[in-house]
C-alpha positions as CSV (number, residue, x, y, z in Angstrom):
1,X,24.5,29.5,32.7
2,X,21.8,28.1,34.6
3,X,19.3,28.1,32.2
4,X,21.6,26.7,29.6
5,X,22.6,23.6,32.0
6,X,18.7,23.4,32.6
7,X,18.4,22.9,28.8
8,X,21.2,20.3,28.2
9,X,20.0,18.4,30.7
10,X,16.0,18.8,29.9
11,X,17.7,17.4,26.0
12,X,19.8,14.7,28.4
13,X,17.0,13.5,30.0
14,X,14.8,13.4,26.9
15,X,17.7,11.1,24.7
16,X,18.2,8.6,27.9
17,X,13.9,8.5,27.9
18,X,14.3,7.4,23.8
19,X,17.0,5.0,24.5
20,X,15.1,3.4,27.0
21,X,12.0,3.3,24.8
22,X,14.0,1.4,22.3
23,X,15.8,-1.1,24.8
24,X,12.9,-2.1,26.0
25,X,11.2,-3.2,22.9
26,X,13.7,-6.1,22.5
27,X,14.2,-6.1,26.6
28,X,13.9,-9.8,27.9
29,X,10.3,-11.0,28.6
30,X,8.6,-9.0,25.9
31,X,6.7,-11.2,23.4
32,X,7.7,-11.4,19.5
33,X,5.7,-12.3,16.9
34,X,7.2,-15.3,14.7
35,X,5.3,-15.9,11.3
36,X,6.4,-18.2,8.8
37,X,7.1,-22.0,7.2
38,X,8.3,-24.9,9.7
39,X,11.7,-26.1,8.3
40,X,12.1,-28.5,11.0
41,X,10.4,-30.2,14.1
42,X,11.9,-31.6,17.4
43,X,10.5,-32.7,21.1
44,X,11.3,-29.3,22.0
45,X,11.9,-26.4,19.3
46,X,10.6,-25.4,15.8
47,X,13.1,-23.9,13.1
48,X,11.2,-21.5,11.1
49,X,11.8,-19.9,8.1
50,X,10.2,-16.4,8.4
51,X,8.4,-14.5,5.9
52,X,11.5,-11.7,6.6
53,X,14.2,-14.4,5.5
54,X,15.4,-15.2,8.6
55,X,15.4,-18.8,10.2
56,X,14.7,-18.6,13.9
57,X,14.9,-20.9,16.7
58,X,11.1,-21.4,19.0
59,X,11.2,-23.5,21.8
60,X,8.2,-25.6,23.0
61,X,7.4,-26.1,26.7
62,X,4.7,-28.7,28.1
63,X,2.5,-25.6,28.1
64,X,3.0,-24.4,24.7
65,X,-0.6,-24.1,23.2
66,X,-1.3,-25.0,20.0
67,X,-4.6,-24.4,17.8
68,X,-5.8,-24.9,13.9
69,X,-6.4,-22.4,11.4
70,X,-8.8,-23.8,8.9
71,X,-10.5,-21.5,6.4
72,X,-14.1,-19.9,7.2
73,X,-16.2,-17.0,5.6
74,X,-18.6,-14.4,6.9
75,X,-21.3,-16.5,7.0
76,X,-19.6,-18.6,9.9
77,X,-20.1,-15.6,12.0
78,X,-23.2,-14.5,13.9
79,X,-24.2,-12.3,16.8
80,X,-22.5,-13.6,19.9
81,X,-19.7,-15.4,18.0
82,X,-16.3,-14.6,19.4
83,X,-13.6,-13.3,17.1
84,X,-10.5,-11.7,16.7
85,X,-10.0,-9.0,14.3
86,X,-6.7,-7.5,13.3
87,X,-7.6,-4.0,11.7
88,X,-6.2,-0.7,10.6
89,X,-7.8,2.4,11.2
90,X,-10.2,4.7,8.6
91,X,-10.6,8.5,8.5
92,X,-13.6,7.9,10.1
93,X,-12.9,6.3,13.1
94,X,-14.1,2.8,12.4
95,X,-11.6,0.1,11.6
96,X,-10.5,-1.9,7.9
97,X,-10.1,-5.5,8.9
98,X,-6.9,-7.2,7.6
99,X,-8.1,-10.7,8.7
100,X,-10.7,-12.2,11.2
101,X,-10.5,-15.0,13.3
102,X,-13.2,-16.6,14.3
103,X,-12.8,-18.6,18.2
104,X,-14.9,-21.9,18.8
105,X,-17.4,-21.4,22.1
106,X,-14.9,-23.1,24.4
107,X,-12.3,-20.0,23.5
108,X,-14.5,-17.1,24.1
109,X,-12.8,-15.1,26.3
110,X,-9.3,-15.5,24.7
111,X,-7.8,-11.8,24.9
112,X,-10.9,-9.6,25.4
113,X,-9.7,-6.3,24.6
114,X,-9.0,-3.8,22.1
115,X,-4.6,-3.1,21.6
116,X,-1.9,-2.2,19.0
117,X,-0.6,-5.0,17.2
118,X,2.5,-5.6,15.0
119,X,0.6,-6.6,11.8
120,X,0.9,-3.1,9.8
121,X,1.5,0.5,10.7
122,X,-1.2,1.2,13.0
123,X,-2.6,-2.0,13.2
124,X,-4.8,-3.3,16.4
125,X,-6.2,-6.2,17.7
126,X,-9.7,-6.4,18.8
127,X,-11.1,-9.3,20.7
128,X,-14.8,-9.6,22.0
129,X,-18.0,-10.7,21.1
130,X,-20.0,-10.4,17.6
131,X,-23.3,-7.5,18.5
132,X,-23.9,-6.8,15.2
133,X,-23.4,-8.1,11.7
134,X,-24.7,-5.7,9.1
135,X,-23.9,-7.1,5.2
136,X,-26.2,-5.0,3.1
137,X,-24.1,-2.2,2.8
138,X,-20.2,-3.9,3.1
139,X,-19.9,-6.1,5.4
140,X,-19.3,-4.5,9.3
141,X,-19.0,-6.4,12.7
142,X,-19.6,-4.1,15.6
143,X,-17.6,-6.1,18.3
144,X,-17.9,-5.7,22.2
145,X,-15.6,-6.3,25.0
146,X,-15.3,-5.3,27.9
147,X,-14.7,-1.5,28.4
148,X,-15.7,-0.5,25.0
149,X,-16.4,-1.3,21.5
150,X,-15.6,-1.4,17.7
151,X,-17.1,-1.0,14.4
152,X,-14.9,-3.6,12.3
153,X,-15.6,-3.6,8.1
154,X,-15.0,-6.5,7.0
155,X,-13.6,-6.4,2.9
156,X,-14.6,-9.0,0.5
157,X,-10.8,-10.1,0.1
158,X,-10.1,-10.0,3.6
159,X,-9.2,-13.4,4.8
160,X,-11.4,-15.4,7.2
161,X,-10.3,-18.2,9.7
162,X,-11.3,-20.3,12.4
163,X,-9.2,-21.3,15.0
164,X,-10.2,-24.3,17.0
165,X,-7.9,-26.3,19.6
166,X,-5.3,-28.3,18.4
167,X,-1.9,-30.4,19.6
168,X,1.1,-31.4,18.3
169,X,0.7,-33.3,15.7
170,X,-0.4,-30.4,13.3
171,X,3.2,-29.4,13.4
172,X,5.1,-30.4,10.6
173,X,7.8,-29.5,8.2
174,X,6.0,-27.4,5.7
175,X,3.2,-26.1,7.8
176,X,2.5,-22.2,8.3
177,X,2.3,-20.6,11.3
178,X,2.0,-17.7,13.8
179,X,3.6,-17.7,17.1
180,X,4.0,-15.0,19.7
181,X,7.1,-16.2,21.3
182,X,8.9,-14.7,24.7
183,X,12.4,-13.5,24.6
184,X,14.6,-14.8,27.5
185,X,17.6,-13.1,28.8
186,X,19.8,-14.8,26.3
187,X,17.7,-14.2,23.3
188,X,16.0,-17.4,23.2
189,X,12.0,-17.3,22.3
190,X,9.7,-19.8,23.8
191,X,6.2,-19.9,22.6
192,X,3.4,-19.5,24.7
193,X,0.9,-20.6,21.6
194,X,0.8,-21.5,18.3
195,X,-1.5,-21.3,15.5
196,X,-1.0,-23.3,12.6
197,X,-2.2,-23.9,9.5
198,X,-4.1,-26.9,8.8
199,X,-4.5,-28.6,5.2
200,X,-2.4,-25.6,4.0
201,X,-3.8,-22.7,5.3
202,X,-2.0,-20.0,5.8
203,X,-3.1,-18.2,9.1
204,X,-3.6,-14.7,8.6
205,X,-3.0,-13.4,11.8
C-alpha cells in the first residue's frame, strides 16, 4: 500500500512539474516573439499581421527601442565585427546559420551569449564577436563571447542583415518587423525593441 501511494504520488508530483512547465511558458513577464507586416500605427501600439495569421496588439513605451534592418553580405563582416547568428545544430557539433545579423560598433555588446531561440526546432542564438572568418571551404564564422564559443557556417542562401539604430519614423503601415514583446498580467505585449525593415527588407531574425 505504501509503495503504491509512493508511486501515485512520485506520477502526482511529476504531472503538476509538466503543468507548471507549460503555464509558465505563457506566464506573465515572459517575452514573445512578434514577426510580421504593420497593419496600422498609433502614438502608442502597432497592429500586426503575423506571419501565423493572427493580428496582434504591441504596445510602445518611451523606451521601446527601435533599429533598421537593411541588407548586407559576408563581405560586411570581418574579424572583431559583432553579430548575431540564429543557427540550428549539425551532427557534428558546429552550427547551420539560418540568418546573421550584423551589429554597428556602437551595439557590440547587445546580448553576448549563446541560448535557445524560438526561430526553428532547436534553434539558438549566438551573440559575440567575429575571431574568425574562413570562406575557402564554405563560409564559417567562429564567434566568441564570453564563456565560450561557436563555429557558425554560414550558407550561400542564408540571409544577411545589418542592424543599425533607428526611431520611429521607420514604422509604417506596410513595413516588416520583429519584435520580442512582454506579456503583462492581462495578456497585453509591450515591446522592449523593434527591428524593422527598412526599404523593404524583410528582417530575418
Amino acid at each position: 500500500m505504501n509503495a503504491m501511494f509512493r508511486h501515485l504520488s512520485a506520477i502526482t508530483l511529476a504531472s503538476l512539474f509538466i503543468t507548471g512547465v507549460a503555464q509558465a511558458q505563457d506566464a506573465p513577464g515572459t517575452r514573445i516573439g512578434v514577426r510580421g507586416e504593420i497593419t496600422t500605427v498609433s502614438a502608442d501600439a502597432l497592429k500586426v499581421h503575423t506571419y501565423s495569421g493572427s493580428d496582434v496588439t504591441v504596445n510602445l513605451t518611451k523606451d521601446t527601442m527601435v533599429r533598421a534592418v537593411t541588407l548586407a553580405n559576408i563581405e560586411d563582416i570581418k574579424p572583431g565585427s559583432y553579430i548575431g547568428s540564429a543557427a540550428i545544430p549539425q551532427e557534428d557539433g558546429t552550427l547551420k546559420a539560418l540568418e546573421v545579423h550584423v551589429f554597428p560598433p556602437e551595439l557590440a555588446g547587445t546580448g553576448d551569449g549563446h541560448r535557445p531561440f524560438d526561430l526553428g526546432k532547436g534553434s539558438s542564438m549566438t551573440n559575440g564577436s567575429v575571431g574568425d572568418l574562413v570562406v575557402s571551404n564554405g563560409r564559417t564564422l567562429t564567434v566568441n563571447y564570453k564563456g565560450g564559443q561557436q563555429k557558425i557556417l554560414v550558407p550561400e542562401d542564408v540571409p544577411i542583415v545589418n542592424l543599425t539604430p533607428g526611431d520611429r519614423s521607420l514604422l509604417k503601415v506596410g513595413v516588416k518587423i520583429v519584435t520580442f514583446a512582454t506579456q503583462g498580467a492581462d495578456g497585453t505585449l509591450t515591446a522592449q525593441s523593434i527591428s524593422a525593415g527598412k526599404d523593404g527588407v524583410k528582417p530575418p531574425m
